[in-house]
Backbone as numpy.savetxt, mean C-alpha at the origin, in Angstrom:
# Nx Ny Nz CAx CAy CAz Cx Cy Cz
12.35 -5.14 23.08 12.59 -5.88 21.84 11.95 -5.14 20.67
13.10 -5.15 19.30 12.12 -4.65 18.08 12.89 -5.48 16.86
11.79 -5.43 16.17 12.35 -6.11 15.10 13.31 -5.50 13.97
14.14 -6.23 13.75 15.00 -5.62 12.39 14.86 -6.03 11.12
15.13 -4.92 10.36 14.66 -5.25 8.81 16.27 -5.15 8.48
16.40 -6.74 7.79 17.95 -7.67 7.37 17.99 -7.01 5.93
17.32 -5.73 5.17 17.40 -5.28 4.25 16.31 -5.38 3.42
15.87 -4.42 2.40 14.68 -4.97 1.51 14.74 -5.91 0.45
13.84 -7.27 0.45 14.40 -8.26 -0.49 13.58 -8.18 -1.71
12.76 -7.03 -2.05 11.93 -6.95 -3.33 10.67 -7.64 -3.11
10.08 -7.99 -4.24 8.22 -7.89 -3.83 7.76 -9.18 -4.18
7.28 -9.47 -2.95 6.77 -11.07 -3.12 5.22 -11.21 -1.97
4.72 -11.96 -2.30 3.44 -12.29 -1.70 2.85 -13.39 -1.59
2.35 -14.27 -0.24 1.68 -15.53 -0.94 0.24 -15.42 -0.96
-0.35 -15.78 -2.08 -1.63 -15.51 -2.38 -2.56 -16.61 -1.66
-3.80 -16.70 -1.77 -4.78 -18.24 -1.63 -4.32 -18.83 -2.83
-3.90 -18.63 -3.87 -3.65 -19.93 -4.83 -2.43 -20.36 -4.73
-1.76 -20.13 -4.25 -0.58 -20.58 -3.57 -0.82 -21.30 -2.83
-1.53 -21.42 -2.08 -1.86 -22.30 -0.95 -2.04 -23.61 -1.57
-3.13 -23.39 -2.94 -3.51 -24.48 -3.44 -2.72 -25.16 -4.37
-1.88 -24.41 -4.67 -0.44 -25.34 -5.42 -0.31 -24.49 -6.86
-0.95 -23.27 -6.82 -0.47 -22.23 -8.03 0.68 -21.35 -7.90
0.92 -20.81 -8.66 2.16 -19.72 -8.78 1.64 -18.82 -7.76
2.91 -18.19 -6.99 2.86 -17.05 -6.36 2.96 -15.90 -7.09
2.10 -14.83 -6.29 2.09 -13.41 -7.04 3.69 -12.60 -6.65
3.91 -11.86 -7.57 4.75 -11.06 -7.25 5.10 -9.92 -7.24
4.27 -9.12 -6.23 3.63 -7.59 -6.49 3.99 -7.30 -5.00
4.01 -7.44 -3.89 3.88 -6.58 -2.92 5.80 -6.84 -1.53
5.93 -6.05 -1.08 7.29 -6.26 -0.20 6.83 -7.11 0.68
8.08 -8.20 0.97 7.96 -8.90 2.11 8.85 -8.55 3.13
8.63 -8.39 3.72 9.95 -7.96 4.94 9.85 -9.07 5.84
11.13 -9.48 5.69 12.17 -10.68 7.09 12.13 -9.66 8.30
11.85 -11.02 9.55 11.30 -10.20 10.84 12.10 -11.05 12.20
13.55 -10.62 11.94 14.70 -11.10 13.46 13.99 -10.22 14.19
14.66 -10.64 15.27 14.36 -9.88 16.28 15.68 -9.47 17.02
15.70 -8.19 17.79 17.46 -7.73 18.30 16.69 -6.49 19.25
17.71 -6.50 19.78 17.37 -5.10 21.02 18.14 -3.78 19.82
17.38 -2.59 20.11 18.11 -1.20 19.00 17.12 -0.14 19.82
17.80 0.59 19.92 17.80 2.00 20.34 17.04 2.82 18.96
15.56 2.83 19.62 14.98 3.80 18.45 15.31 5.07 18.71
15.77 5.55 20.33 15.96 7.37 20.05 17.36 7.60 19.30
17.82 6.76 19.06 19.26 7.82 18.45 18.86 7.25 16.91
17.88 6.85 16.46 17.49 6.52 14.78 16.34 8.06 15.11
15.49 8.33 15.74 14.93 9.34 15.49 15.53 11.19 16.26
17.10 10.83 16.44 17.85 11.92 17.05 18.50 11.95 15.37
18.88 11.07 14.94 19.83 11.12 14.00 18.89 11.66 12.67
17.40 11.54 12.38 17.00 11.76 11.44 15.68 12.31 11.44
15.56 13.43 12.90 14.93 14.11 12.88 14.53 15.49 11.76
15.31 16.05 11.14 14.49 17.00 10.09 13.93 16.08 9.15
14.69 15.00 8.59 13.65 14.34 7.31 12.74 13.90 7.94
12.33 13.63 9.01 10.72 13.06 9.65 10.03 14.65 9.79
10.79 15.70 10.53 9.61 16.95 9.92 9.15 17.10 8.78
10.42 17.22 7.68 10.17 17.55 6.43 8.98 16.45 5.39
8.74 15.17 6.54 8.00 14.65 6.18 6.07 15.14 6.40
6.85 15.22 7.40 5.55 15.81 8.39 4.82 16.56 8.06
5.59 17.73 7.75 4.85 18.89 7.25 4.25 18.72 5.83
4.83 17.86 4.58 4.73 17.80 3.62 3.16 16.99 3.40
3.33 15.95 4.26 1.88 15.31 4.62 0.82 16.09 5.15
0.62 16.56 6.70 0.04 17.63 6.87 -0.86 18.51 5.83
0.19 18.66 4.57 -0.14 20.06 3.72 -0.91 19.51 3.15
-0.54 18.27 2.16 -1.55 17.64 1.41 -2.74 16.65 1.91
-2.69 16.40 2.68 -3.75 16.04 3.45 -4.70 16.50 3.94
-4.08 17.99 4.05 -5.47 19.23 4.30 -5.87 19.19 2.74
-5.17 19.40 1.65 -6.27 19.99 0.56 -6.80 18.71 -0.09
-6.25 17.24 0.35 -7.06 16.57 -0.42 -8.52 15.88 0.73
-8.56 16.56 2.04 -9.51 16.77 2.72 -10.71 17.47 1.93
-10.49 18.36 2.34 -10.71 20.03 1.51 -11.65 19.05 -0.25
-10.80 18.78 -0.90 -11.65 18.27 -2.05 -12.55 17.24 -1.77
-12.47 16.05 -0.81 -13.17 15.68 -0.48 -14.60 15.83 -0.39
-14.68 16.83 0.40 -15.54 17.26 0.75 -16.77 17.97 -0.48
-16.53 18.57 -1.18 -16.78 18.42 -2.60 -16.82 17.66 -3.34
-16.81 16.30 -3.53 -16.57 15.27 -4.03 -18.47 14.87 -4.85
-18.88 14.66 -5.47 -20.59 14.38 -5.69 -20.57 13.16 -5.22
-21.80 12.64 -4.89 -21.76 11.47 -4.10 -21.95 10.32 -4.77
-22.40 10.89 -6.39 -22.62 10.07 -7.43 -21.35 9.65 -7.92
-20.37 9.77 -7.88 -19.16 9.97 -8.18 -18.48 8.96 -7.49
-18.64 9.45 -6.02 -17.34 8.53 -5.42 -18.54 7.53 -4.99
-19.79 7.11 -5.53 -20.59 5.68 -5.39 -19.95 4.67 -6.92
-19.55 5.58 -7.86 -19.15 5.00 -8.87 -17.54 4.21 -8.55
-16.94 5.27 -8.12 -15.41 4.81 -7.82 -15.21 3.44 -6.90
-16.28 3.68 -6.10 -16.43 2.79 -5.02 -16.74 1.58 -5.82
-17.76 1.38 -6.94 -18.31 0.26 -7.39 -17.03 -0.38 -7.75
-15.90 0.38 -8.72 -15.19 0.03 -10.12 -14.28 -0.85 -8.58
-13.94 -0.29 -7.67 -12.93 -1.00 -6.53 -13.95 -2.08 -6.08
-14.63 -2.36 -6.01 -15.82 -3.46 -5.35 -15.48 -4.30 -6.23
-15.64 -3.91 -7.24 -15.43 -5.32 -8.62 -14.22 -5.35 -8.69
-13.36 -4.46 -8.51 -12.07 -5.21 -8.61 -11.57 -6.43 -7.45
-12.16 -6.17 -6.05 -11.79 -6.92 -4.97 -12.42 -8.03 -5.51
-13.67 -8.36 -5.57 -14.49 -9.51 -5.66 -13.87 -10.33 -7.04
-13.18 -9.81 -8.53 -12.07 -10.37 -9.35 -10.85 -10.66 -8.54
-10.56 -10.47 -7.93 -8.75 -10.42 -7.33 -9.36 -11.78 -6.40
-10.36 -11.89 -5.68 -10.84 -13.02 -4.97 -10.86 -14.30 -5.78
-11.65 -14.08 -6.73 -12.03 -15.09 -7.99 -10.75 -16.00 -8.16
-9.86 -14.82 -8.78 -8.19 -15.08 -9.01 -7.72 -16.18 -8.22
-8.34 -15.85 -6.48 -6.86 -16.67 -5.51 -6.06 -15.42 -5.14
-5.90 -14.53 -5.81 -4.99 -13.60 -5.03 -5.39 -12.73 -3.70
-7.06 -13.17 -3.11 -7.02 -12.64 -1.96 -8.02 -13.29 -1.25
-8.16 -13.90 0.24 -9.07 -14.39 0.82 -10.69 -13.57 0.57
-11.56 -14.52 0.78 -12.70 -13.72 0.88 -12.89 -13.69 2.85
-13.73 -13.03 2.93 -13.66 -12.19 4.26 -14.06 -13.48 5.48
-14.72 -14.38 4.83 -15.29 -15.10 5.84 -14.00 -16.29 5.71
-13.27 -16.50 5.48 -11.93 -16.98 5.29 -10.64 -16.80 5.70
-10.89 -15.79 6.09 -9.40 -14.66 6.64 -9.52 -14.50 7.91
-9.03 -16.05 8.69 -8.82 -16.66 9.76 -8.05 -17.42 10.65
-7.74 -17.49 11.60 -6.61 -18.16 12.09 -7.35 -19.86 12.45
-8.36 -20.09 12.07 -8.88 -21.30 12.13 -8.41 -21.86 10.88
-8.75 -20.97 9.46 -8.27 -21.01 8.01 -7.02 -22.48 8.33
-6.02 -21.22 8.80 -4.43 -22.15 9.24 -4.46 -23.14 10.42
-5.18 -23.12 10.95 -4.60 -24.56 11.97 -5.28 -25.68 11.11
-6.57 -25.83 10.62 -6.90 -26.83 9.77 -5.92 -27.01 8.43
-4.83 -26.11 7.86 -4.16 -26.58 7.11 -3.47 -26.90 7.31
-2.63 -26.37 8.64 -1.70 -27.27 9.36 -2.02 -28.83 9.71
-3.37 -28.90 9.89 -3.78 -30.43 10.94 -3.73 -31.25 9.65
-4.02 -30.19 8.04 -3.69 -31.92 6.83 -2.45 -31.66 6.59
-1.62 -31.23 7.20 0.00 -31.36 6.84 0.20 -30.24 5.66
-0.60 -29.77 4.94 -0.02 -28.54 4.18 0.99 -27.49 4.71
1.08 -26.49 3.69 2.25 -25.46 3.85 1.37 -24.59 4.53
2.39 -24.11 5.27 1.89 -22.74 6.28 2.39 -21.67 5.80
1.13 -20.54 5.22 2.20 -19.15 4.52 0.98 -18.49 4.62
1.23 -17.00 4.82 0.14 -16.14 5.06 -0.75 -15.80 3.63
-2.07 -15.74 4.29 -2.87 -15.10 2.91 -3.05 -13.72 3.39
-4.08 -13.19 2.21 -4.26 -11.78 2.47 -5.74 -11.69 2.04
-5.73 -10.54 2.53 -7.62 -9.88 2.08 -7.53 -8.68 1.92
-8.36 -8.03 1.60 -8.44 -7.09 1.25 -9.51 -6.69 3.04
-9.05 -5.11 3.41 -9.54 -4.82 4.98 -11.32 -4.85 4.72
-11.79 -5.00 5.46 -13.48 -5.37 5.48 -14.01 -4.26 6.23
-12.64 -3.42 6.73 -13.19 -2.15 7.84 -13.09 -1.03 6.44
-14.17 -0.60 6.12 -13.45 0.53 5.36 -12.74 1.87 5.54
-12.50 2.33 7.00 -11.80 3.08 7.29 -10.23 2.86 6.84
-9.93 1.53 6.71 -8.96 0.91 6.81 -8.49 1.04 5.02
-9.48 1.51 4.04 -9.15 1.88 2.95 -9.14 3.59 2.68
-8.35 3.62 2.04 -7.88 5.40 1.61 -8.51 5.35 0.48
-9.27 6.72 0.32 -9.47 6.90 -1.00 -9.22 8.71 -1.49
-8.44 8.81 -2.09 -8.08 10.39 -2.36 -8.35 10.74 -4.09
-9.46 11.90 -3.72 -9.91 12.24 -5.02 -9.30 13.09 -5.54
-8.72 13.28 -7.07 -8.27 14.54 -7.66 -8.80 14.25 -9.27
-8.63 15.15 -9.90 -8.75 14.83 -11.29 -7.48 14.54 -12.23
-6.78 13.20 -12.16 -5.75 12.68 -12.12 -5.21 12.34 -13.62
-6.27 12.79 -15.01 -6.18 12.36 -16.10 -6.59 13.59 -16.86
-6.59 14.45 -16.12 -7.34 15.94 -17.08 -8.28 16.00 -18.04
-9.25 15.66 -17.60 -10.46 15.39 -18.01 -11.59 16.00 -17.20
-11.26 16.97 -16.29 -12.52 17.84 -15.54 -13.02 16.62 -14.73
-13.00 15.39 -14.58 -13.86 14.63 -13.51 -12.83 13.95 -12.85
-13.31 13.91 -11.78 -12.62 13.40 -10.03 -11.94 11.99 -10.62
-11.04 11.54 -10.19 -10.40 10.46 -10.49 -9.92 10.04 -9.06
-9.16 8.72 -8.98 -9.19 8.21 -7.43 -8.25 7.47 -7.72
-6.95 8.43 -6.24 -5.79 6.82 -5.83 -6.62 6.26 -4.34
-6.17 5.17 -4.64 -6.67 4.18 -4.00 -5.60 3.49 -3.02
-5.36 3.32 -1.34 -4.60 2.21 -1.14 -4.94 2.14 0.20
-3.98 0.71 0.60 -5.15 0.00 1.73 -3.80 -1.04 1.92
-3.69 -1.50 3.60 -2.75 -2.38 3.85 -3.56 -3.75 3.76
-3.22 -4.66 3.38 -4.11 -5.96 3.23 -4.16 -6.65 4.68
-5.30 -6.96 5.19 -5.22 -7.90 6.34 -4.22 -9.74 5.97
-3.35 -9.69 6.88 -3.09 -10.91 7.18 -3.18 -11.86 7.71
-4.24 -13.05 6.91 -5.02 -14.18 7.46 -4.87 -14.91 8.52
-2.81 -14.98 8.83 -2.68 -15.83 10.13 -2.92 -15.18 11.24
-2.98 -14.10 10.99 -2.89 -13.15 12.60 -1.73 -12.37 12.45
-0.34 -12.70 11.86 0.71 -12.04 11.86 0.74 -10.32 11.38
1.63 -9.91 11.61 2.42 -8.62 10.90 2.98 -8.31 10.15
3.29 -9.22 9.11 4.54 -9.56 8.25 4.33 -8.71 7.06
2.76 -8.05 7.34 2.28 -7.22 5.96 2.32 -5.61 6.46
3.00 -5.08 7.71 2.87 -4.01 7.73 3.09 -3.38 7.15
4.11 -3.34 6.14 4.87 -2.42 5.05 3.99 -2.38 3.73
3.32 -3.62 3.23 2.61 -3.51 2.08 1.60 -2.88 1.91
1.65 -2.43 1.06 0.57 -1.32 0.53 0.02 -1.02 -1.03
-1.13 -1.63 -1.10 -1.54 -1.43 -2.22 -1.90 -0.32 -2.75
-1.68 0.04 -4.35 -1.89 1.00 -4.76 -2.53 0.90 -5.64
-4.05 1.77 -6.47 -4.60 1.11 -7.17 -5.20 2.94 -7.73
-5.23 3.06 -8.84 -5.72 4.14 -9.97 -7.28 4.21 -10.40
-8.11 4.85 -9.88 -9.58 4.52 -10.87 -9.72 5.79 -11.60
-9.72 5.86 -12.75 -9.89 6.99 -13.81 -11.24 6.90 -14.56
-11.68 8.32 -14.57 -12.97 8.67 -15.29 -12.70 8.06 -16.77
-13.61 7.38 -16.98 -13.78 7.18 -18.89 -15.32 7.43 -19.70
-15.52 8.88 -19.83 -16.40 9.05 -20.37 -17.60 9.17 -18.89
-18.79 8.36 -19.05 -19.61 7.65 -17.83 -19.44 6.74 -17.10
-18.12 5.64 -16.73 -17.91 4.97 -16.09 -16.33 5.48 -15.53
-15.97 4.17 -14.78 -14.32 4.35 -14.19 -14.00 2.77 -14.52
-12.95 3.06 -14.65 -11.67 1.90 -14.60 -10.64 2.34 -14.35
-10.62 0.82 -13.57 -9.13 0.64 -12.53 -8.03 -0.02 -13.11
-7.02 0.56 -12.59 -5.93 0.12 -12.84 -5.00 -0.47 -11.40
-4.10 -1.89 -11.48 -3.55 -2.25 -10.16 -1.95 -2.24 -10.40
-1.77 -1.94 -11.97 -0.03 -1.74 -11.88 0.52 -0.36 -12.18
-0.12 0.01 -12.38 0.25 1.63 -13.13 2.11 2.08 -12.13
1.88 1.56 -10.57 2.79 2.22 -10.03 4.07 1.47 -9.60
4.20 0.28 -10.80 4.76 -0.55 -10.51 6.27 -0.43 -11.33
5.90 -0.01 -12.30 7.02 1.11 -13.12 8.10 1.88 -12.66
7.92 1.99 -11.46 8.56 3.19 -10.60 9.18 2.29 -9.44
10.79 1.77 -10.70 11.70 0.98 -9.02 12.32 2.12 -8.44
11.67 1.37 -6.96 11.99 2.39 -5.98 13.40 1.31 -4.94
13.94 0.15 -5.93 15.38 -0.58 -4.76 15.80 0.59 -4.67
16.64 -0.13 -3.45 16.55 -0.94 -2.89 15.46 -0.60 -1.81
14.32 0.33 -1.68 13.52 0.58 -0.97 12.24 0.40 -1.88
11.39 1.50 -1.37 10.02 1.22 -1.50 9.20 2.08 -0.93
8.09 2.40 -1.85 7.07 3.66 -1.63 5.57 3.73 -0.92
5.29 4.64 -0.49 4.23 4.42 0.10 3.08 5.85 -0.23
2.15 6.11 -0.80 1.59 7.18 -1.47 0.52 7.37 -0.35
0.14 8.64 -0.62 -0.80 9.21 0.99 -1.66 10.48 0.59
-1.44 10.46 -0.75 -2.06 12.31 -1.57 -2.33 12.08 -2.53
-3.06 13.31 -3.02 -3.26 13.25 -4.57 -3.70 15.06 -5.16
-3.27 15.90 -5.97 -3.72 16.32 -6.75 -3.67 16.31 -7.72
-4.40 17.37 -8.86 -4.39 17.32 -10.37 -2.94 16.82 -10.54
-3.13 15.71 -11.38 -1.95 15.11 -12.33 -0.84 14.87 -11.30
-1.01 14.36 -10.34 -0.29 14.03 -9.63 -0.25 13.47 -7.88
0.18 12.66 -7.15 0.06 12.11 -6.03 1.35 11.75 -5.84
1.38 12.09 -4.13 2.46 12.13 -3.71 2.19 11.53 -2.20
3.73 11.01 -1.91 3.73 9.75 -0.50 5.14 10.10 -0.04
5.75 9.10 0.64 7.16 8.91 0.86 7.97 7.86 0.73
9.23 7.65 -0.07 10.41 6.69 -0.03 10.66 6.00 1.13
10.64 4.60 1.49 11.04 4.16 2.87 12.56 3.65 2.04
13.49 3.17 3.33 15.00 2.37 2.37 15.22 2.12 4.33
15.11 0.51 4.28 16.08 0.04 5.23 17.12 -0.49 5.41
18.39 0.28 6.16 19.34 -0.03 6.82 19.68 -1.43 7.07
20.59 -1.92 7.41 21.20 -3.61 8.09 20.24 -3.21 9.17
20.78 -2.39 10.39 20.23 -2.70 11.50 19.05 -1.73 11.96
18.37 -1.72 10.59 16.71 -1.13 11.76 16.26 -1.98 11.84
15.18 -1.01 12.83 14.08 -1.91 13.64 13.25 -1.90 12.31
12.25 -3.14 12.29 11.19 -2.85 11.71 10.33 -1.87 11.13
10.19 -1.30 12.50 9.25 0.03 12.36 9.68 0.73 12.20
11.29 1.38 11.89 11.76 2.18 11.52 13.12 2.61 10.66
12.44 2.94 9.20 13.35 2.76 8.29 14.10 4.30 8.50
15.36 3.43 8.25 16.48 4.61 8.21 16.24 6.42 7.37
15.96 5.28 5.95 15.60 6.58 4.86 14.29 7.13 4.68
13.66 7.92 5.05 13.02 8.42 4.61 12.91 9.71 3.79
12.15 9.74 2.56 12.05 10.71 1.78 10.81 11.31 0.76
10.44 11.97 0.78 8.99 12.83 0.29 9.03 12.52 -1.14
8.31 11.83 -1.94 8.27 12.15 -3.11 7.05 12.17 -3.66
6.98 12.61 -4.87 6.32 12.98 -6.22 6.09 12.27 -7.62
5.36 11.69 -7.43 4.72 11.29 -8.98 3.76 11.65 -9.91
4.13 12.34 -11.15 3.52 12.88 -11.87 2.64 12.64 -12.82
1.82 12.24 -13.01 0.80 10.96 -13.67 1.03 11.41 -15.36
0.57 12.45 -15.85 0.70 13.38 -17.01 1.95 13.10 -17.56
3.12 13.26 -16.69 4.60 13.32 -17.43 5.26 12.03 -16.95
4.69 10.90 -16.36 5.34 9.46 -15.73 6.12 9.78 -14.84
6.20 10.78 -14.29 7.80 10.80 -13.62 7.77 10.89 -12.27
9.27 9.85 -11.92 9.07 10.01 -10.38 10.19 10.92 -9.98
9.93 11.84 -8.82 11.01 12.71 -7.94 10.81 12.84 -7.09
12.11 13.04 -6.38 12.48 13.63 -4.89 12.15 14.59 -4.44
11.32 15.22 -3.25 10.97 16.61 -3.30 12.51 17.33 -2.33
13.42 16.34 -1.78 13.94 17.02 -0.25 15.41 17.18 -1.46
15.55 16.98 -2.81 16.74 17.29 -3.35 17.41 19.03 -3.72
């Protein structure tokens, strides 16, 4: 058994204030989750070079934004780290994300037992491995700047958030950083949707997902390498 993605329906999320009877956010993909029997080898017979061409493209940048890493001052990425700390602990404040001791499957059966709505929350991951952080100097300004992204844990226990992925900007200003959480929101990617994994000067780069009627879940038809240019706004294709 695997699941199929019935197409991408655009970006929706239910927050904790949703729960409590506020507006829902509308920032991240939801993907519908049938279920059908599908043959993943003839989806990865049929679209084997764009998964190399992925491969390798990741690989590459993943070594050099290793590589900078490692160079990184420690004063630096303690700062970046702070400006994302305060942003989680605001986004909590909000309702738009469980706090950690909350993000439970006990959470939901007690809202089930007063008859409320049943809909997943989110958190932000508490493992920090589970957050990316890739340094480059992203604003040309000689100091390290940081994309940021991280799949949100989902409070019921479910999966329904595998695809989402937050993306989040912290830029040098002077002696501090500030973050940014829409910067990459500009960039419609329908009927699919992006996923970023790199970063150098003035630019970070990920890959295009686009699902088919009948994929599985886990595996979107389209895949494609792209490029976003922070300096010039622009998004492109690298495999054109």
């Amino acid at each position: 058994m695997c699941i199929v993605h019935k197409g991408f329906r655009g970006f929706r999320a239910a927050s904790p204030a949703s729960i409590l009877g506020s507006n829902l956010i509308s920032k991240k993909p939801a993907v519908p989750y049938d279920t059908i029997h599908s043959n993943v080898a003839n989806f990865m017979t049929r679209h084997i070079n764009t998964i190399l061409t992925i491969f390798l493209i990741t690989i590459i940048f993943s070594c050099q934004t290793g590589i900078r890493d490692k160079h990184i001052d420690s004063t630096i990425k303690q700062k970046i780290k702070i400006a994302f700390d305060d942003w989680t602990k605001d986004e909590i404040r909000k309702g738009n994300f469980f706090a950690q001791d909350s993000c439970n499957v006990d959470y939901y059966v007690m809202k089930d037992s007063l008859g409320l709505e049943s809909v997943f929350g989110l958190s932000v991951p508490w493992d920090s491995s589970e957050i990316n952080f890739y340094y480059s100097d992203l604003n040309k300004d000689n100091r390290e700047d940081a994309l940021i992204t991280f799949t949100p844990y989902q409070c019921d226990g479910g999966n329904a958030t595998m695809w989402i992925q937050y993306q989040l900007l912290v830029f040098s200003q002077g002696d501090y950083y500030s973050l940014t959480d829409n910067y990459f929101e500009k960039y419609k990617a329908d009927p699919g949707f992006f996923h970023l994994d790199s970063a150098v000067i003035n630019a970070v780069f990920g890959t295009y997902y686009e699902f088919k009627e009948n994929d599985c879940r886990c595996c979107p038809s389209i895949q494609r390498p792209i490029k976003i240019d922070i300096e010039k706004n622009e998004f492109k294709y690298l495999d054109k």
